[in-house]
BAVO-293708 format. One record per residue: residue in three letters; x, y, z of N, C-alpha, C in turn. Coordinates in Angstrom, 1 decimal. Atoms other than C-alpha are relative to their C-alpha. Example, Ala and Ser with C-alpha at 12.3 -4.5 7.8 and 13.67 -1.06 7.14 Angstrom:
2
- ALA, 0.9, -1.2, 0.0, 12.3, -4.5, 7.8, 0.9, 1.2, 0.0
- SER, -0.9, -1.1, 0.0, 13.7, -1.1, 7.1, -0.8, 1.1, 0.8
This chain:
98
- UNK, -0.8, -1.2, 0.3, -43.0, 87.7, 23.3, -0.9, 0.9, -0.8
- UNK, 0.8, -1.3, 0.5, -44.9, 90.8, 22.3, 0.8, 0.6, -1.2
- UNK, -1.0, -0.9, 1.0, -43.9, 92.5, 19.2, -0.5, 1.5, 0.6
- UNK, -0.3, -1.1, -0.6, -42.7, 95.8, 19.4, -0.7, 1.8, -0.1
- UNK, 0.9, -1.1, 0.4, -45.9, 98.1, 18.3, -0.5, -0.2, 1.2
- UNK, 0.8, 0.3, -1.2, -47.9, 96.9, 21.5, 0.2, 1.4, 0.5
- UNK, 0.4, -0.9, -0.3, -49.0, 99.8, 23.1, 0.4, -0.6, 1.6
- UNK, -0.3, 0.5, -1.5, -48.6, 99.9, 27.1, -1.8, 0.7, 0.5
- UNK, 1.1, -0.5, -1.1, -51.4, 100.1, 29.7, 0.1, 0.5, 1.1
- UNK, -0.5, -0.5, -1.5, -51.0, 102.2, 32.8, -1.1, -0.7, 1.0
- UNK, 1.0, 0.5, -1.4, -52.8, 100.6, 35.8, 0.6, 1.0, 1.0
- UNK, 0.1, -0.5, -1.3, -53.0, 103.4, 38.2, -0.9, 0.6, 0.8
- UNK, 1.9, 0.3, -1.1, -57.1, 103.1, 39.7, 0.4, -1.6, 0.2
- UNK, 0.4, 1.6, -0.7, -57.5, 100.0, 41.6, -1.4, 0.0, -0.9
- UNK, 1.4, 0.1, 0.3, -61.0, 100.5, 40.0, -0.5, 0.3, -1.5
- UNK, 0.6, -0.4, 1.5, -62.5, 100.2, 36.6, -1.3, -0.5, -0.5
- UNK, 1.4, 0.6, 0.9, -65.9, 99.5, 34.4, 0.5, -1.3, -0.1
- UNK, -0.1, 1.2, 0.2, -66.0, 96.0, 34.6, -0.4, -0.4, -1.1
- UNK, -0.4, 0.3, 1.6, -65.1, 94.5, 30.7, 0.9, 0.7, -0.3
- UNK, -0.3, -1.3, 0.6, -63.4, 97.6, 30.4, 1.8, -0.2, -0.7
- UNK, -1.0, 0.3, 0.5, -59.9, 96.1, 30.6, 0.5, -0.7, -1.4
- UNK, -0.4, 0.9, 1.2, -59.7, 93.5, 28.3, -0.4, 0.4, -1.6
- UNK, 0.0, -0.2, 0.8, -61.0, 95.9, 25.6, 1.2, 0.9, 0.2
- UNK, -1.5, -0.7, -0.2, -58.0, 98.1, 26.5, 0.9, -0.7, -0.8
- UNK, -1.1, 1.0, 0.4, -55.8, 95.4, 26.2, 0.4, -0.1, -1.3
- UNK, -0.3, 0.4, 1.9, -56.9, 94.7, 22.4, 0.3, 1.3, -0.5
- UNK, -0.5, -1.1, 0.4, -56.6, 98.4, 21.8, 1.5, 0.4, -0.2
- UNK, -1.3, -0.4, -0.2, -52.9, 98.7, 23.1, 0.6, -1.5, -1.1
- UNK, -0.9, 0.5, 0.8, -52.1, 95.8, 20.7, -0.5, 0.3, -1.1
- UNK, 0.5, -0.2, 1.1, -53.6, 97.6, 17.8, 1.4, 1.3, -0.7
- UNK, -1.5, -0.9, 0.3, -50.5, 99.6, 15.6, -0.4, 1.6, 0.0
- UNK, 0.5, -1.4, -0.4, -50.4, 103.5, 16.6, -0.1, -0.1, 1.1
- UNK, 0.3, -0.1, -1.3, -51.5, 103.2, 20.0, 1.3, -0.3, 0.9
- UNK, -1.3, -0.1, -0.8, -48.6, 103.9, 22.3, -0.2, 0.1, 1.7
- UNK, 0.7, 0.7, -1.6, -50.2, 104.0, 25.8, -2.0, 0.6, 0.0
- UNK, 1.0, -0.7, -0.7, -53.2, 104.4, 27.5, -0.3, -0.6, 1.3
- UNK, 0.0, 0.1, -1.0, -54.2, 104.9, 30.4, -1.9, 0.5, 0.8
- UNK, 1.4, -0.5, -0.3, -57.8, 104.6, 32.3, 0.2, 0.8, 1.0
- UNK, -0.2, -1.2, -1.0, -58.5, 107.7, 34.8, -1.6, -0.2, 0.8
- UNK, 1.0, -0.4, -1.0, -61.3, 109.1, 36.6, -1.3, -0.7, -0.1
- UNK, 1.1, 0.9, -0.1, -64.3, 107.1, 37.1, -1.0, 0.7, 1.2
- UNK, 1.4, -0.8, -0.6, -68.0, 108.4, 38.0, -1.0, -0.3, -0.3
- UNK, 1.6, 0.5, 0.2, -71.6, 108.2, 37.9, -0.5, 1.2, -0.6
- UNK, 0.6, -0.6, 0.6, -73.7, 109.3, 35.6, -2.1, 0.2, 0.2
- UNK, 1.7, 0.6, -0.3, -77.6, 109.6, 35.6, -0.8, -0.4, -1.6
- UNK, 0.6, 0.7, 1.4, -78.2, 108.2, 31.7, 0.7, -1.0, 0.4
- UNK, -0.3, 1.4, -0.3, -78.0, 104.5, 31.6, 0.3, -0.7, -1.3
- UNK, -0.3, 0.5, 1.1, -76.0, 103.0, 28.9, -0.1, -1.4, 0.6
- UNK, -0.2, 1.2, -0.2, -76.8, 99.5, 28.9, 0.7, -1.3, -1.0
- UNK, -1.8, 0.6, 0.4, -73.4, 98.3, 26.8, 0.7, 1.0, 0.1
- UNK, -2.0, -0.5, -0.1, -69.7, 99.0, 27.1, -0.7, 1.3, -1.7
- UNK, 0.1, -0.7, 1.4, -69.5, 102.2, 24.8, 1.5, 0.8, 0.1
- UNK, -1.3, -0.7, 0.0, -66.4, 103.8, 24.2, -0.2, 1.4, -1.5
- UNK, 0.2, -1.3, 0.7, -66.4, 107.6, 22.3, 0.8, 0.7, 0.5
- UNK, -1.5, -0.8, -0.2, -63.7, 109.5, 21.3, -0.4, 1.4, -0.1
- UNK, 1.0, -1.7, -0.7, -64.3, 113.1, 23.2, 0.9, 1.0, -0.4
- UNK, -0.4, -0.7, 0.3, -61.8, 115.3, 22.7, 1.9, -0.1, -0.5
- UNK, -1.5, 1.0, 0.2, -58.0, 115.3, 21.4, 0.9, 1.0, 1.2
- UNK, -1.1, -0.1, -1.0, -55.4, 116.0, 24.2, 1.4, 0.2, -1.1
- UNK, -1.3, 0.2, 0.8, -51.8, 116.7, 23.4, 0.7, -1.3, -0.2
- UNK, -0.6, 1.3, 0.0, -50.4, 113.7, 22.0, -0.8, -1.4, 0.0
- UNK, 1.1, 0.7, 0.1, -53.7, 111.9, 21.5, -1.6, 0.2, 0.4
- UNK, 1.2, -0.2, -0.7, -57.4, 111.7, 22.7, -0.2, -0.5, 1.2
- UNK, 0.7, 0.8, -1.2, -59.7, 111.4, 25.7, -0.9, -0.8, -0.7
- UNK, 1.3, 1.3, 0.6, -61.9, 108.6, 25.3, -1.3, -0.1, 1.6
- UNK, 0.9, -0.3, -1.0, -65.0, 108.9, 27.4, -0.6, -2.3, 0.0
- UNK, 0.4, 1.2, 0.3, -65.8, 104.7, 28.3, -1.4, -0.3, 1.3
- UNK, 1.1, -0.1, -1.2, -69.8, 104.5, 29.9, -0.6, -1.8, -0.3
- UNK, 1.0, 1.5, -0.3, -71.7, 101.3, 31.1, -0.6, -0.2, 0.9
- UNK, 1.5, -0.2, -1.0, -75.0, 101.3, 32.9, 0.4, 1.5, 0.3
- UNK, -0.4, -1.4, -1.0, -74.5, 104.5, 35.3, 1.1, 0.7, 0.2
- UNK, -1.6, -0.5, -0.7, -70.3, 104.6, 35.4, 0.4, 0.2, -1.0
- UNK, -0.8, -0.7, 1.4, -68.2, 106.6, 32.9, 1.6, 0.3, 1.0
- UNK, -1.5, 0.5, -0.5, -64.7, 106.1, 33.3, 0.8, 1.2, -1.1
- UNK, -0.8, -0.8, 1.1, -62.2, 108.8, 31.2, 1.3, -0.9, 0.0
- UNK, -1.4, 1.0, 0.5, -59.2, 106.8, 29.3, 0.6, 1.1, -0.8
- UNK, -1.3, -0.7, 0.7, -56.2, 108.6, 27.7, 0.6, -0.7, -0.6
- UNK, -0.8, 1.3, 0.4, -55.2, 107.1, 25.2, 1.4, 0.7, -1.2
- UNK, -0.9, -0.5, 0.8, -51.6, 108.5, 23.3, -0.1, -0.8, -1.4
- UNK, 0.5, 0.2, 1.6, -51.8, 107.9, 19.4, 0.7, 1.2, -1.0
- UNK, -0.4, -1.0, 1.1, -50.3, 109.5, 16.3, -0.8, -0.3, -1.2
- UNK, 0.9, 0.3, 0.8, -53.4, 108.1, 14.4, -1.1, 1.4, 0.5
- UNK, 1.8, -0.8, 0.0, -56.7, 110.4, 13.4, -1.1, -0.2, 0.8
- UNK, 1.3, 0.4, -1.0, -59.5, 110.6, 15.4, -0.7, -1.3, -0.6
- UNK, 0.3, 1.4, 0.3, -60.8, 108.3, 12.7, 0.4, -0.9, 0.1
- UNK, -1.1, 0.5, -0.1, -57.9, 106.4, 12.8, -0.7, -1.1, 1.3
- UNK, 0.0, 0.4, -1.2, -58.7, 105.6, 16.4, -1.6, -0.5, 0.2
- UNK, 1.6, 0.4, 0.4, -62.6, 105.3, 15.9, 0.1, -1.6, -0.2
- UNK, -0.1, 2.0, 0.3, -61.8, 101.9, 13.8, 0.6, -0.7, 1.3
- UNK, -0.4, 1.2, -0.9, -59.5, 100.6, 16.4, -0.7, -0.3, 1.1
- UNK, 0.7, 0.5, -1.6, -61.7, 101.1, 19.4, -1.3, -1.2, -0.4
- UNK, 1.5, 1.0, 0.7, -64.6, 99.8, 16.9, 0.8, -1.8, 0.0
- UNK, -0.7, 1.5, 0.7, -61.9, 96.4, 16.2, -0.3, -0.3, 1.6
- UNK, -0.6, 0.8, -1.5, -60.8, 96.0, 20.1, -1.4, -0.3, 0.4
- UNK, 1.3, 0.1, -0.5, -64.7, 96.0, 21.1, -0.6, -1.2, -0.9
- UNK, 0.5, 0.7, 0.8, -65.8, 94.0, 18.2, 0.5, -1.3, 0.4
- UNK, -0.2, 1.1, -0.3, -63.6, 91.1, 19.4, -0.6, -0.7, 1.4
- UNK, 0.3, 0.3, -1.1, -65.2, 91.1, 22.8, -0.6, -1.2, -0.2
């Protein structure tokens, strides 16, 4: 049984950064986080070689989160009534447990 802060995940790409989910996952059970959702996915020509997650701009009703690893950068939406900092710690928590 989930308590009732959990955040929701949209799955609507068949395709994501592989790790990418399961730091999601800990994100949406982190309190504030109300959904998110991963989006558009692309290639880059810098080569991050770890998962990086960086909070890019704020959206209505939350931020974009820009998520790169190696060559592919993925854009997440993630809704929130926390601070950019706010959201900083939690992406730093959900990753930290990887």
């Amino acid at each position: 049984m989930s308590k009732p802060t959990d955040g929701r995940l949209v799955w609507n790409h068949s395709t994501h950064i592989p790790g990418l989910i399961p730091i999601l996952e800990r994100l949406c059970q982190q309190n504030g986080i109300m959904t998110v959702t991963p989006a558009v996915i692309g290639r880059v020509k810098g080569h991050a070689p770890q998962m990086k997650l960086r909070v890019s701009v704020p959206i209505r009703g939350g931020y974009k989160v820009i998520a790169r690893q190696g060559k592919t950068v993925q854009e997440v939406f993630v809704l929130t009534h926390l601070s950019q900092d706010q959201l900083e710690n939690a992406i730093a928590v959900a990753m930290k447990i990887a």
